[in-house]
DRENLO-850965 format. One record per atom (N, C-alpha, C, O): residue number from 1; residue in three letters; atom name; x, z negated, y. Coordinates in steps of 0.05 Angstrom, whole numbers, plus 5000, padded with zeros to 4 digits. Atoms other than C-alpha are relative to their C-alpha. Example, Ala and Ser with C-alpha at 12.3 -4.5 7.8 and 13.67 -1.06 7.14 Angstrom:
! residues 2
1, Ala, N, 5018, 5000, 4976
1, Ala, CA, 5246, 4844, 4910
1, Ala, C, 5018, 5000, 5024
1, Ala, O, 5039, 4987, 5024
2, Ser, N, 4984, 5001, 4976
2, Ser, CA, 5273, 4857, 4979
2, Ser, C, 4985, 4986, 5022
2, Ser, O, 4995, 4982, 5044
This chain:
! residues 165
1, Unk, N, 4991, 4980, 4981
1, Unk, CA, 4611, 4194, 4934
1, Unk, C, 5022, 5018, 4987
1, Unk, O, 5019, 5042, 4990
2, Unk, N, 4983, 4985, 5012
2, Unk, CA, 4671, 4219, 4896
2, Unk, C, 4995, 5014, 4967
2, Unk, O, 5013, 5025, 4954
3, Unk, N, 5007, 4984, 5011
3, Unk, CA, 4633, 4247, 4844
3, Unk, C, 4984, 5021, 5005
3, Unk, O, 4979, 5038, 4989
4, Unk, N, 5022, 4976, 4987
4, Unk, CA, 4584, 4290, 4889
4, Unk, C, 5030, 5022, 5013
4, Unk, O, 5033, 5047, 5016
5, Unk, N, 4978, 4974, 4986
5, Unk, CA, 4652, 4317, 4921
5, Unk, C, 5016, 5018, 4981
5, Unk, O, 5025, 5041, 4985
6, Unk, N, 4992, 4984, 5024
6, Unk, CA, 4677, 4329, 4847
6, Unk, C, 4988, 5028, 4993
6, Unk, O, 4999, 5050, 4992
7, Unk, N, 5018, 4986, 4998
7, Unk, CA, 4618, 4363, 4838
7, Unk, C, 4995, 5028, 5005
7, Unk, O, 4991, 5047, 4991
8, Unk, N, 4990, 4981, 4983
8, Unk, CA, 4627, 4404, 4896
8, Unk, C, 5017, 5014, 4997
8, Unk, O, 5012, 5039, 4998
9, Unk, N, 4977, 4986, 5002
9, Unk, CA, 4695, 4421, 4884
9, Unk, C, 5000, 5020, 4979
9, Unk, O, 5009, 5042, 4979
10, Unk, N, 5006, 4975, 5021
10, Unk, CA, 4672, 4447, 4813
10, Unk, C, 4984, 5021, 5012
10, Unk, O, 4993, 5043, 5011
11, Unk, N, 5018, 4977, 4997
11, Unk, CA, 4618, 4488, 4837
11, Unk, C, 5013, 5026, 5010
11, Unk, O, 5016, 5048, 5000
12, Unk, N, 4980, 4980, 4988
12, Unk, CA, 4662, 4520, 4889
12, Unk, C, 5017, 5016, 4980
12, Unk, O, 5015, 5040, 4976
13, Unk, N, 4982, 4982, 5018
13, Unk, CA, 4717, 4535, 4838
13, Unk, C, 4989, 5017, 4979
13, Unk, O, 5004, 5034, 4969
14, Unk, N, 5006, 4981, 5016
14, Unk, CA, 4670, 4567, 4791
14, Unk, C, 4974, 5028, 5012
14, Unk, O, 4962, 5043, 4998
15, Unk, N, 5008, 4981, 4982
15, Unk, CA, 4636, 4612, 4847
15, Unk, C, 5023, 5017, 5009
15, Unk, O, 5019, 5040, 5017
16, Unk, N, 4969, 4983, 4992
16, Unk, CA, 4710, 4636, 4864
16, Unk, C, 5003, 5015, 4978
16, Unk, O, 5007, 5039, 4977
17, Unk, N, 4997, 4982, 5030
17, Unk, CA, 4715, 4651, 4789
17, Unk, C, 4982, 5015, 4990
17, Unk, O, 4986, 5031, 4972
18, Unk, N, 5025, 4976, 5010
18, Unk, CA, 4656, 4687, 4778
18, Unk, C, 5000, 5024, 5017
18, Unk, O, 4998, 5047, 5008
19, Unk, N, 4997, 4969, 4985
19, Unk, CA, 4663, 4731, 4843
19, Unk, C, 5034, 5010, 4998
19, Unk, O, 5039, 5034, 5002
20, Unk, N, 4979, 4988, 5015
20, Unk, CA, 4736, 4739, 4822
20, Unk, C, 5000, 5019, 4969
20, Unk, O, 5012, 5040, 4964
21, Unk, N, 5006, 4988, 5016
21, Unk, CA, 4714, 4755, 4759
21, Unk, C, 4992, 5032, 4996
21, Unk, O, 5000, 5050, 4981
22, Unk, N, 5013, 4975, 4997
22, Unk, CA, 4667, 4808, 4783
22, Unk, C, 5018, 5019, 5022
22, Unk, O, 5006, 5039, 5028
23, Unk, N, 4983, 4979, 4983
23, Unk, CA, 4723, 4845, 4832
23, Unk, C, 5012, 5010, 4977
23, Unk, O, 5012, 5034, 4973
24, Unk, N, 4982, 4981, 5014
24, Unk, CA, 4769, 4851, 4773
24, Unk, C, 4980, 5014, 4981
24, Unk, O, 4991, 5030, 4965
25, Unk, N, 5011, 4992, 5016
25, Unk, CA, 4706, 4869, 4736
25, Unk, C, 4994, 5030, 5008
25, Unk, O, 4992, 5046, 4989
26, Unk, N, 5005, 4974, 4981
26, Unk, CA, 4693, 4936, 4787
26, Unk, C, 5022, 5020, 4983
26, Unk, O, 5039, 5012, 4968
27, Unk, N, 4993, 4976, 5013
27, Unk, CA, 4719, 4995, 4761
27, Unk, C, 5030, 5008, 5026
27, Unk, O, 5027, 5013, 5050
28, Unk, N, 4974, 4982, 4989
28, Unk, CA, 4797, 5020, 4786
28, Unk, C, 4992, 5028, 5006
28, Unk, O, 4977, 5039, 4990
29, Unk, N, 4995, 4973, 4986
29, Unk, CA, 4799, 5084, 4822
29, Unk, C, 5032, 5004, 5007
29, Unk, O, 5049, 4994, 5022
30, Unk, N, 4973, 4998, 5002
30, Unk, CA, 4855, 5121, 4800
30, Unk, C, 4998, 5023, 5033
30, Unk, O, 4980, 5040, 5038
31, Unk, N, 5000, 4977, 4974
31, Unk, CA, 4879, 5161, 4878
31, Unk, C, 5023, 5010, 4994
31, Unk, O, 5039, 4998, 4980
32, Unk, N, 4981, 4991, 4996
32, Unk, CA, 4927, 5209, 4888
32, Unk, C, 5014, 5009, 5022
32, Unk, O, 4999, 5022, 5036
33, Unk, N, 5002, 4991, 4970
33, Unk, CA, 4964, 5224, 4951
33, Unk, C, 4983, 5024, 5013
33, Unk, O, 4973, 5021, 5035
34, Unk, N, 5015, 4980, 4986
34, Unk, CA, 4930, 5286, 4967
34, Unk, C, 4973, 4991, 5007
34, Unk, O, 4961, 4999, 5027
35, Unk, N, 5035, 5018, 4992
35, Unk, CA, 4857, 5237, 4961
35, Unk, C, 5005, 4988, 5024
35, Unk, O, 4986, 4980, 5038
36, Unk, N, 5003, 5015, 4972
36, Unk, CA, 4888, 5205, 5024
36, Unk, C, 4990, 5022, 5031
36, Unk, O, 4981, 5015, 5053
37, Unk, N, 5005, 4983, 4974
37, Unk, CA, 4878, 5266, 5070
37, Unk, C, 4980, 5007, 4997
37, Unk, O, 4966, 5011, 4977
38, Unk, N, 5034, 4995, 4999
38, Unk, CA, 4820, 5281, 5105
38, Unk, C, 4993, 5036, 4995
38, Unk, O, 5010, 5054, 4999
39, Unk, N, 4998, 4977, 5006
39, Unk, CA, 4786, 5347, 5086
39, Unk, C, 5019, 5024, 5016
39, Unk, O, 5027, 5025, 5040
40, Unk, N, 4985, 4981, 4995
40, Unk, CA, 4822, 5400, 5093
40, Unk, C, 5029, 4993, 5017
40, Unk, O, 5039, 5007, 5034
41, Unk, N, 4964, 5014, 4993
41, Unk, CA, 4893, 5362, 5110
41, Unk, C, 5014, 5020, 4984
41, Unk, O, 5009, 5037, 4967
42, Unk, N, 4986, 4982, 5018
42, Unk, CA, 4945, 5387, 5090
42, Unk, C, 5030, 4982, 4995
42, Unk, O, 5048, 4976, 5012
43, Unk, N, 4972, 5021, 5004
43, Unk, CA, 5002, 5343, 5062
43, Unk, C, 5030, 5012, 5011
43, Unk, O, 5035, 5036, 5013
44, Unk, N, 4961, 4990, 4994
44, Unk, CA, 5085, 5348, 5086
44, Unk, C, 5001, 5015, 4969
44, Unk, O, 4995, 5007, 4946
45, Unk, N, 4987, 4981, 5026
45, Unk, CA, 5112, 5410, 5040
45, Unk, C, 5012, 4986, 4993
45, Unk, O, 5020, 4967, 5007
46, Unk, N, 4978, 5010, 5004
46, Unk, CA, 5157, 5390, 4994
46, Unk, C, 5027, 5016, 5011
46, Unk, O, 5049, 5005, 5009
47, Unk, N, 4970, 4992, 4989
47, Unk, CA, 5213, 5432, 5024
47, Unk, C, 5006, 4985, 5016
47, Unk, O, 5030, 4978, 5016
48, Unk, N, 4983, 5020, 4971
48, Unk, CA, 5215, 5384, 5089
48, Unk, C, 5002, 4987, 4990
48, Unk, O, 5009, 4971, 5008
49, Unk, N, 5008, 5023, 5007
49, Unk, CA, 5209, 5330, 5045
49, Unk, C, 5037, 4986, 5001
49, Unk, O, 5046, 4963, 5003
50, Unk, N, 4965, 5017, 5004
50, Unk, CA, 5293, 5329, 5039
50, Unk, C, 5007, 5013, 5022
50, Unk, O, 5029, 5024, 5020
51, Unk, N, 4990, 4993, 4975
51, Unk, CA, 5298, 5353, 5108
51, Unk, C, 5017, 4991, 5030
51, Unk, O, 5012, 5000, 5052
52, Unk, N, 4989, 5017, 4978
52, Unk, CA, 5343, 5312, 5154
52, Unk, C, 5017, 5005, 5017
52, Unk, O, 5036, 5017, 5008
53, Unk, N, 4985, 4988, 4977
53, Unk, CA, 5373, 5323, 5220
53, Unk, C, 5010, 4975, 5009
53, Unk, O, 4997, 4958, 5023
54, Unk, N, 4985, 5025, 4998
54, Unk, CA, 5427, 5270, 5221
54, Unk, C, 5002, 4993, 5026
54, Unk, O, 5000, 4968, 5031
55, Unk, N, 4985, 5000, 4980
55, Unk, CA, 5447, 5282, 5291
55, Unk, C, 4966, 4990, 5016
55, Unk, O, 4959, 4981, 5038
56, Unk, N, 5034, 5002, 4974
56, Unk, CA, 5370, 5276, 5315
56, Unk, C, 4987, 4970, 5003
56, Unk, O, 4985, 4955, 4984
57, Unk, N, 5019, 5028, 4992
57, Unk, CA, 5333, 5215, 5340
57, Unk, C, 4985, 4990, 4973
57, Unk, O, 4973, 5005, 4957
58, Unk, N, 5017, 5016, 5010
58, Unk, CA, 5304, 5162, 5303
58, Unk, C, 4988, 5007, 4975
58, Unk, O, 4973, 5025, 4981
59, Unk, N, 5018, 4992, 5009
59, Unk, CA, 5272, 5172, 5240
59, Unk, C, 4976, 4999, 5002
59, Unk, O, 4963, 5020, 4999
60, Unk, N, 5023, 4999, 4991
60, Unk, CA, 5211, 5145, 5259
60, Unk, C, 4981, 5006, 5023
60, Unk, O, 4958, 5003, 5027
61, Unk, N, 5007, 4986, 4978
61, Unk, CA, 5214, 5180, 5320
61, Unk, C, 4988, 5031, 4987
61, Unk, O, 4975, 5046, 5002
62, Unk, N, 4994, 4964, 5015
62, Unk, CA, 5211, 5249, 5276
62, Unk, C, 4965, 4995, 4982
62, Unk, O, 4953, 5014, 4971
63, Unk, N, 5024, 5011, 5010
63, Unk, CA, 5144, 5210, 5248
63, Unk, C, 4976, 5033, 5005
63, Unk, O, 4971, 5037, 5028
64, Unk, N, 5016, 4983, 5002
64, Unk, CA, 5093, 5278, 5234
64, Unk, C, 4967, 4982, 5014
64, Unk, O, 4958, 4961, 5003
65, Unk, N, 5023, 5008, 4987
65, Unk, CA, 5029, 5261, 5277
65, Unk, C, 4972, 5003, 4977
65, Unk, O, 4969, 5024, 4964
66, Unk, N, 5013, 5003, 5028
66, Unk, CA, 4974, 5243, 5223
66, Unk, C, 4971, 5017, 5012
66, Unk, O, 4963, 5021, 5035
67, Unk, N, 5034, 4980, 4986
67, Unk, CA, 4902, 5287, 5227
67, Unk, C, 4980, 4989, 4990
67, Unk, O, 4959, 5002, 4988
68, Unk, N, 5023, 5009, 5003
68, Unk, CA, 4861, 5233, 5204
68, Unk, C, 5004, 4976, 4979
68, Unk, O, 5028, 4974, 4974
69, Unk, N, 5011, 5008, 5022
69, Unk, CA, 4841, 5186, 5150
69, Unk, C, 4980, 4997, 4991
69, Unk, O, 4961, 5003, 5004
70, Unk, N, 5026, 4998, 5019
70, Unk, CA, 4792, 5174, 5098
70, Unk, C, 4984, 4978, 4997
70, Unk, O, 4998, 4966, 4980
71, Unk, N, 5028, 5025, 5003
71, Unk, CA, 4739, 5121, 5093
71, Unk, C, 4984, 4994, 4971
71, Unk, O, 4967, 4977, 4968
72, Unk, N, 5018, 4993, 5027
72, Unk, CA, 4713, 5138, 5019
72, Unk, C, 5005, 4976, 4991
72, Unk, O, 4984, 4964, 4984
73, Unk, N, 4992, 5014, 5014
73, Unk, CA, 4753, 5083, 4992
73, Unk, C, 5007, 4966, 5004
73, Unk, O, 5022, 4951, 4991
74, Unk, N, 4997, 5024, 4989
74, Unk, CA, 4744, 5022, 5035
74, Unk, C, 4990, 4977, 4988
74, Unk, O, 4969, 4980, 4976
75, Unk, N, 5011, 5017, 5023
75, Unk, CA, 4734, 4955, 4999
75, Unk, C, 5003, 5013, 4974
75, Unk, O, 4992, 4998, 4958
76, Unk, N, 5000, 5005, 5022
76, Unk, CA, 4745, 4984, 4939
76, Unk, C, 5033, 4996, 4975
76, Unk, O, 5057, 4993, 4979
77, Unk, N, 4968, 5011, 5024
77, Unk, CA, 4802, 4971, 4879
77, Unk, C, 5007, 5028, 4994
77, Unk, O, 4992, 5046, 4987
78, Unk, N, 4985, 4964, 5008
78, Unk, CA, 4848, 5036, 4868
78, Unk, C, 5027, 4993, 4989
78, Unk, O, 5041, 4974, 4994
79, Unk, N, 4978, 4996, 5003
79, Unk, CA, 4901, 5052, 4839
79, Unk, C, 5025, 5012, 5018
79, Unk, O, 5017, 5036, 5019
80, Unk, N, 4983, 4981, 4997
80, Unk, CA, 4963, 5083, 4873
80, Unk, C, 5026, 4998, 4991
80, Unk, O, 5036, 4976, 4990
81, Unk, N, 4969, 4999, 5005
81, Unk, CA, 5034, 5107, 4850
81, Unk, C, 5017, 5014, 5021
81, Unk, O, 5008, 5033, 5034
82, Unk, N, 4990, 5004, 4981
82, Unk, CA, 5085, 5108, 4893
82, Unk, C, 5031, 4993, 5002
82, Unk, O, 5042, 4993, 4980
83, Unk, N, 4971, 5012, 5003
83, Unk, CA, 5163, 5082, 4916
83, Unk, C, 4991, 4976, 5031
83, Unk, O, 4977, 4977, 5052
84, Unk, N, 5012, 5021, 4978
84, Unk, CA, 5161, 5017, 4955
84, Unk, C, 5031, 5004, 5019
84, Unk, O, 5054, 5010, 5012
85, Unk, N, 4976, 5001, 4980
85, Unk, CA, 5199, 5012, 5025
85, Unk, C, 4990, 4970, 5003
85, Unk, O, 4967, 4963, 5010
86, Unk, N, 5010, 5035, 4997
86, Unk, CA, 5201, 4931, 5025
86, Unk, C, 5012, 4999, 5036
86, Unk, O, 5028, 5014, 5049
87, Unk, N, 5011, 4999, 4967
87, Unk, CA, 5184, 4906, 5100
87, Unk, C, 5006, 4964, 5006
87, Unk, O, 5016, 4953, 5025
88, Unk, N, 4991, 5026, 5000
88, Unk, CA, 5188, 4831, 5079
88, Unk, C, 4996, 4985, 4972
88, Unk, O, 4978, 4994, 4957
89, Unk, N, 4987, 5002, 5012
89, Unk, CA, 5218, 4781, 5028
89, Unk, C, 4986, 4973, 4997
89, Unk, O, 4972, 4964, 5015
90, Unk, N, 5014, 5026, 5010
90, Unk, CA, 5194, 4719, 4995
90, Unk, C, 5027, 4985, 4981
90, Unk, O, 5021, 4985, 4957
91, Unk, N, 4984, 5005, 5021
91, Unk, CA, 5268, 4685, 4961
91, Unk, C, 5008, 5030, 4997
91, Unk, O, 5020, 5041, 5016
92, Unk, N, 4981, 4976, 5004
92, Unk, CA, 5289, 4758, 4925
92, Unk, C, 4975, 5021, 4993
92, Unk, O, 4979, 5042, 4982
93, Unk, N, 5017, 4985, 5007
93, Unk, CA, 5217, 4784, 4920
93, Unk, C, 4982, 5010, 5023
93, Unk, O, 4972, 4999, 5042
94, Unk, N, 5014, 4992, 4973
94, Unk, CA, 5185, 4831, 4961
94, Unk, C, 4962, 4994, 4998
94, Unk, O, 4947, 4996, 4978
95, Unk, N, 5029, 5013, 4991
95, Unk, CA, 5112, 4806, 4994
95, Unk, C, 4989, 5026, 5009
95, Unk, O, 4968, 5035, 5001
96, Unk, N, 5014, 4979, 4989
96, Unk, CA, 5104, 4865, 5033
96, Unk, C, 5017, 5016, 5008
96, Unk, O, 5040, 5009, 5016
97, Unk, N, 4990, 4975, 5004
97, Unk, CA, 5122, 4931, 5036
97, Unk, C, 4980, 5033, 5009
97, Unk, O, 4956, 5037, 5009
98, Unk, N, 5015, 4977, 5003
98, Unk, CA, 5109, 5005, 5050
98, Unk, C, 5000, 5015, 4972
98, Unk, O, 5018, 5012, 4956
99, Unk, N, 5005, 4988, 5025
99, Unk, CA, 5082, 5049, 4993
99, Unk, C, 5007, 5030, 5013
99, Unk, O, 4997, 5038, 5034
100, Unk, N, 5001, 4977, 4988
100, Unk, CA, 5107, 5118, 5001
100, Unk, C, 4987, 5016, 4974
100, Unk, O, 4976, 5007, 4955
101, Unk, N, 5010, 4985, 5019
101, Unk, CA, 5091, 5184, 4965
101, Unk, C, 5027, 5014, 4990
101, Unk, O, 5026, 5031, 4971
102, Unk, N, 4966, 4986, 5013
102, Unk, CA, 5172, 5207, 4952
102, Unk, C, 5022, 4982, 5004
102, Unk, O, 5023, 4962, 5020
103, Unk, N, 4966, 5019, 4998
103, Unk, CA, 5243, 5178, 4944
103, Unk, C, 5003, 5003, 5031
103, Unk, O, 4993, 5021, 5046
104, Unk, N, 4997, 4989, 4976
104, Unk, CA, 5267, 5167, 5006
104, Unk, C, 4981, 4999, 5028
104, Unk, O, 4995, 4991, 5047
105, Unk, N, 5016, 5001, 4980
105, Unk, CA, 5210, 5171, 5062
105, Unk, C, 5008, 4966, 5021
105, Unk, O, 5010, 4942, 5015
106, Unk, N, 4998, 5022, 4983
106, Unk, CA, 5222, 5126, 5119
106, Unk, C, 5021, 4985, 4998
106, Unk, O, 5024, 4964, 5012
107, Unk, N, 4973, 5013, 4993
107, Unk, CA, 5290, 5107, 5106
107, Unk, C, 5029, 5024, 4994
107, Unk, O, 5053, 5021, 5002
108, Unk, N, 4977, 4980, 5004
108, Unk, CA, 5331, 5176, 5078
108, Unk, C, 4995, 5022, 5023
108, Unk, O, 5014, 5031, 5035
109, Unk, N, 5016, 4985, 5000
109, Unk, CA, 5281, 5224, 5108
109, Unk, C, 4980, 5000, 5023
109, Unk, O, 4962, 4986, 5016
110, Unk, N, 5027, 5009, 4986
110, Unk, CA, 5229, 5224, 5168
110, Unk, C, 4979, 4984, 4984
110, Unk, O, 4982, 4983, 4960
111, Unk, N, 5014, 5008, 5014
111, Unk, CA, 5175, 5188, 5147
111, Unk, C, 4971, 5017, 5002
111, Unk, O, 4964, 5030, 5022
112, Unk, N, 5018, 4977, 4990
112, Unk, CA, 5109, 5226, 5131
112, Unk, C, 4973, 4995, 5014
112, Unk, O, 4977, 4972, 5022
113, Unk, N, 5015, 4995, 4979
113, Unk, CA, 5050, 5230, 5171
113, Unk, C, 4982, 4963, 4992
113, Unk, O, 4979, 4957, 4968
114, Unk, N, 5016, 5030, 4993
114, Unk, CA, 5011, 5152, 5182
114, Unk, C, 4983, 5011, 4971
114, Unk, O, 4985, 4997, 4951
115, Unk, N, 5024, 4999, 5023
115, Unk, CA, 4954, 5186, 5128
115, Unk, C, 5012, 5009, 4971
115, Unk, O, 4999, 5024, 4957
116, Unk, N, 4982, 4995, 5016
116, Unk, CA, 5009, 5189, 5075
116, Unk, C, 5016, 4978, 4996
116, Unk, O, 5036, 4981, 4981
117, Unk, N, 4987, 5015, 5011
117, Unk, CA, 5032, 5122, 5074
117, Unk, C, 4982, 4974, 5006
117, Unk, O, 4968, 4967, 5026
118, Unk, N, 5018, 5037, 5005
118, Unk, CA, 5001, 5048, 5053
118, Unk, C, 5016, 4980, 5000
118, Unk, O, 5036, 4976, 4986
119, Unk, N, 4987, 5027, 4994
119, Unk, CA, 5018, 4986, 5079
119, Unk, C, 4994, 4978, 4975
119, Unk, O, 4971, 4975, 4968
120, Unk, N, 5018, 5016, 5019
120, Unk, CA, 5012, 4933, 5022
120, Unk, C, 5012, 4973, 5004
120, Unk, O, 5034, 4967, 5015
121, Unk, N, 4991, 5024, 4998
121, Unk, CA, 5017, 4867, 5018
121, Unk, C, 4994, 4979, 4970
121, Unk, O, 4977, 4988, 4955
122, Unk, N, 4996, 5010, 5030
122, Unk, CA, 5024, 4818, 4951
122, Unk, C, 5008, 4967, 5009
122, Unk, O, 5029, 4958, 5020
123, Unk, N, 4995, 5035, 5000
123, Unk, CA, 5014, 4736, 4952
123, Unk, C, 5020, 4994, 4979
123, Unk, O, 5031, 4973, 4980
124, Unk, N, 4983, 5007, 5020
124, Unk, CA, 5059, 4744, 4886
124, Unk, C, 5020, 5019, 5004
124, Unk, O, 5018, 5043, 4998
125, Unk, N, 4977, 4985, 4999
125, Unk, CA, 5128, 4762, 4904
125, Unk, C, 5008, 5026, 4976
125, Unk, O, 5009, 5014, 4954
126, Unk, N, 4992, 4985, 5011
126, Unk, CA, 5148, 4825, 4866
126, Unk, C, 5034, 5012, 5004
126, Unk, O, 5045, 5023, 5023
127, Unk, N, 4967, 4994, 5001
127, Unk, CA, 5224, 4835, 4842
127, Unk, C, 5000, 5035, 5000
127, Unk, O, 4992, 5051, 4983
128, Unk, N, 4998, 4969, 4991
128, Unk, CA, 5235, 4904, 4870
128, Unk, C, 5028, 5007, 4987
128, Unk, O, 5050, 4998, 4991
129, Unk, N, 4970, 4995, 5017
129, Unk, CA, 5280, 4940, 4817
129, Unk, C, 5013, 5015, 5013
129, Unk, O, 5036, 5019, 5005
130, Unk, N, 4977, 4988, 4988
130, Unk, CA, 5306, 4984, 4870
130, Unk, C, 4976, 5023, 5018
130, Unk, O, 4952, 5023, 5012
131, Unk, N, 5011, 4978, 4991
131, Unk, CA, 5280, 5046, 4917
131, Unk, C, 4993, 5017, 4990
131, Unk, O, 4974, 5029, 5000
132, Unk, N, 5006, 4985, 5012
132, Unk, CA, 5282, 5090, 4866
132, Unk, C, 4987, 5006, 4975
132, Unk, O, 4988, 5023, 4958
133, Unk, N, 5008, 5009, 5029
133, Unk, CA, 5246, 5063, 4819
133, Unk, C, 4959, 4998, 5005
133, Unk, O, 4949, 4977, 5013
134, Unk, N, 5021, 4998, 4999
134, Unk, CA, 5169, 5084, 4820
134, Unk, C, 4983, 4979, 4990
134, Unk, O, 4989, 4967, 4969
135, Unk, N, 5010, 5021, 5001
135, Unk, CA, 5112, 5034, 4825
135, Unk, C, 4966, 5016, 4998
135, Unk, O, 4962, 5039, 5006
136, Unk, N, 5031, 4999, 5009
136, Unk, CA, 5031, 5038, 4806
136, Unk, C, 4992, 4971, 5014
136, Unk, O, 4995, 4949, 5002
137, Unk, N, 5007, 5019, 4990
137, Unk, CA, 5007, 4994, 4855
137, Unk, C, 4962, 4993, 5005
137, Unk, O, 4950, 5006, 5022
138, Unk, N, 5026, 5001, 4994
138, Unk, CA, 4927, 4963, 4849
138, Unk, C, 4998, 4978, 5016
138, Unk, O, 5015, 4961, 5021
139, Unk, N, 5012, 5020, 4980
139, Unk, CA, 4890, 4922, 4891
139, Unk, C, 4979, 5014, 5023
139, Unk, O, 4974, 5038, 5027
140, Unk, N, 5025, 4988, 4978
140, Unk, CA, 4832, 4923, 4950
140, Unk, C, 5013, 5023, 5025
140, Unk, O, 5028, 5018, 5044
141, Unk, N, 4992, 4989, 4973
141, Unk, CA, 4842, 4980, 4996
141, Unk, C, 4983, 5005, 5027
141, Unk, O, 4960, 4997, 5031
142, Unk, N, 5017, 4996, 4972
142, Unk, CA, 4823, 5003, 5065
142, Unk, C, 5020, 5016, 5024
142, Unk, O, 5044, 5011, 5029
143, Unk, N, 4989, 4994, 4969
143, Unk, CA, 4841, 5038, 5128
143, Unk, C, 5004, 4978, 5015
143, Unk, O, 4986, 4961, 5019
144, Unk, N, 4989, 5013, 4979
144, Unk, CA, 4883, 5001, 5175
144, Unk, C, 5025, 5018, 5010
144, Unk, O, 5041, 5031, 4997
145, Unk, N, 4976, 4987, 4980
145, Unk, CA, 4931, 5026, 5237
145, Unk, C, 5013, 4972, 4996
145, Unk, O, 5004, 4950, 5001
146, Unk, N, 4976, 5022, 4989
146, Unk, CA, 4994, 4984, 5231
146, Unk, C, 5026, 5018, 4999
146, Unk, O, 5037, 5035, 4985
147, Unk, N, 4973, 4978, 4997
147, Unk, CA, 5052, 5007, 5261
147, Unk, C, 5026, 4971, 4989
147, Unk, O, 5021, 4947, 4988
148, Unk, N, 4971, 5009, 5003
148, Unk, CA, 5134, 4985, 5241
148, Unk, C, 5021, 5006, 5012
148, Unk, O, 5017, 5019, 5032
149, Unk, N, 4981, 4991, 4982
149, Unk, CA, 5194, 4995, 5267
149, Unk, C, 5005, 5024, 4986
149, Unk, O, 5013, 5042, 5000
150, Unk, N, 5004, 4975, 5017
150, Unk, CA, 5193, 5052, 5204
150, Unk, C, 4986, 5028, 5011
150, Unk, O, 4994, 5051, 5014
151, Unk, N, 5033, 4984, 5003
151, Unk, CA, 5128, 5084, 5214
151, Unk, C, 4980, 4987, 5015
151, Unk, O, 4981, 4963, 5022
152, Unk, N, 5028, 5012, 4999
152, Unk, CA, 5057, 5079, 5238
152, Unk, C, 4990, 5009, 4977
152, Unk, O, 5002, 5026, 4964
153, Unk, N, 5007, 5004, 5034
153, Unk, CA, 5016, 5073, 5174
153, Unk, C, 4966, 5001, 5003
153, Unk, O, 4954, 4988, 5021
154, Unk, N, 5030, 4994, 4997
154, Unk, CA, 4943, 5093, 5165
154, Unk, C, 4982, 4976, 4984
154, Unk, O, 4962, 4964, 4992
155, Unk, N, 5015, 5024, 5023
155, Unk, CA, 4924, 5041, 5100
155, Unk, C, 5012, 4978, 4994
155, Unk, O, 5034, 4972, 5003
156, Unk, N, 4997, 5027, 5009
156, Unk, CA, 4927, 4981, 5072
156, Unk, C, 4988, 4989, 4973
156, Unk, O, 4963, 4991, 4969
157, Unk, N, 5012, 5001, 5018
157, Unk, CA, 4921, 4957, 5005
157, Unk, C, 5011, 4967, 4992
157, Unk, O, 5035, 4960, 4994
158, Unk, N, 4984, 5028, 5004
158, Unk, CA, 4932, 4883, 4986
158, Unk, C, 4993, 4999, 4968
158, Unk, O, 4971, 4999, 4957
159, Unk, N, 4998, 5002, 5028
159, Unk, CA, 4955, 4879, 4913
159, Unk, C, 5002, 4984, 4987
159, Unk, O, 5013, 4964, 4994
160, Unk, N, 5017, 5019, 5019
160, Unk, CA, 4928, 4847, 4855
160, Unk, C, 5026, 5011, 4977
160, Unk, O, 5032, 4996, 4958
161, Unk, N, 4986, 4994, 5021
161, Unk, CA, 4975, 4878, 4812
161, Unk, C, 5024, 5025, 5008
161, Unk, O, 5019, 5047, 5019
162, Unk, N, 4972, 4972, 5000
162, Unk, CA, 5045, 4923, 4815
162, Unk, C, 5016, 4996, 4978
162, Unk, O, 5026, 4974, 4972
163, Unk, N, 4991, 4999, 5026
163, Unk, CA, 5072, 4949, 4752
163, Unk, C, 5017, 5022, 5007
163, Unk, O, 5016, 5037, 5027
164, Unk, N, 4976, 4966, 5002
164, Unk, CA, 5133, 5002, 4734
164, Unk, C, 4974, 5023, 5000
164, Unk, O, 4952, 5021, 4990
165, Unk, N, 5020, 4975, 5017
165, Unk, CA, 5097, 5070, 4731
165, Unk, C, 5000, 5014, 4982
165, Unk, O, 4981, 5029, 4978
């Protein structure tokens, strides 16, 4: 009996490793923020981008109403670069986090529109060298609505990998 479950246990672990294999084998798709909007979007200018009205409500009240998202890239492995807003903490490493597209968003700055920012999440804590410190984040993505006390957030990407950019 405890060698049919051995057995088992190998088989399993080398069906994990083979379709593991074949995800990291899929081809990266490098995106850029502007690939997140749907045709004819039109991204936050950069002029508002350092725009803040100290005296006014909420930043994430000031949240730009999003005109869509994109579907092209669901299930598949992408690249994006980015500045992380960490959301939660594992010890001194962040698990999960927002991915923005500028310094700043969602904590100096309004944050920008739900189809302009990715939710990510990471089983391997990552030592976040700071806010201002740009990130190349891969892994499976997809459309998802999740809101924060930040932002509501259009995507979701759970990462396989975050490197400096």
């Amino acid at each position: 009996m405890v060698g049919v479950s051995r057995r088992a246990a190998l088989a399993g672990m080398a069906a994990f490793v083979a379709h593991t294999s074949a995800a990291f084998a899929e081809e990266v798709i490098d995106l850029e923020w502007d690939d997140l909007l749907p045709e004819g979007g039109a991204a936050l200018p950069p002029t508002l981008r350092g725009l803040v009205e100290h005296e006014a409500a909420p930043l994430a009240s000031q949240q730009p109403i999003s005109g869509g998202v994109r579907t092209d890239w669901n299930g598949k492995i992408v690249r994006l670069p980015g500045f992380i807003v960490p959301v939660g903490y594992e010890g001194t490493g962040v698990t999960a986090f927002i991915l923005v597209p500028y310094v700043g968003a969602c904590v100096h700055v309004p944050p920008p529109p739900p189809n302009q920012l990715v939710f990510v999440t990471t089983p391997t804590p990552y030592e976040d060298p700071g806010l201002f410190e740009p990130v190349n984040v891969t892994g499976m993505f997809g459309t998802a609505a999740t809101s924060t006390q930040l932002a509501e957030i259009g995507y979701a990407l759970s990462a396989d990998r975050i490197e400096p950019y």
